[in-house]
C-alpha positions in Angstrom: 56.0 99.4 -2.2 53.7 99.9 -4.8 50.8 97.2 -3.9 50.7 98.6 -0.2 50.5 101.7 -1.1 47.2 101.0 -3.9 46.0 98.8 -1.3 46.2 102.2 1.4 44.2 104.1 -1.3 41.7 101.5 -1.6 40.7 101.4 2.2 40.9 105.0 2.6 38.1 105.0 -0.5 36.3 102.2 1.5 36.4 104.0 4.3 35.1 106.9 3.4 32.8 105.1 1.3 31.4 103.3 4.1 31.2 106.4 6.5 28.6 108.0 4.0 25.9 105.0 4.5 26.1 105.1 7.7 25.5 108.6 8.3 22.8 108.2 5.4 21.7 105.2 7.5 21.5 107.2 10.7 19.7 110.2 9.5 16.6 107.4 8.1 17.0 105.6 11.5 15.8 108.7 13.6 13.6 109.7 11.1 11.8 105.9 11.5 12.7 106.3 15.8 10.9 109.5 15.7 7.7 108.4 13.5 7.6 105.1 15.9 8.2 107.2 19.2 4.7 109.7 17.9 2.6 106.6 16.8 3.1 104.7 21.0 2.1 108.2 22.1 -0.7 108.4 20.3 -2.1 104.8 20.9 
């Protein structure tokens, strides 16, 4: 009982972990989508 249950914390902590990047990883992507959409209109 008790190594499942450590084991459950641990992938709640991953996940949770892991969400943060990629909303951290989204908000630079449109950032970098955005810049490259304004530079093709320009040229």
């Amino acid at each position: 009982m008790m190594s499942t249950k450590s084991t459950y914390g641990n992938q709640i902590r991953i996940d949770q972990y892991s969400s943060q990047n990629i909303s951290n990883f989204g908000k630079i992507g449109m950032i970098i989508y955005l810049l490259a959409n304004r530079l093709s209109f320009q040229s």
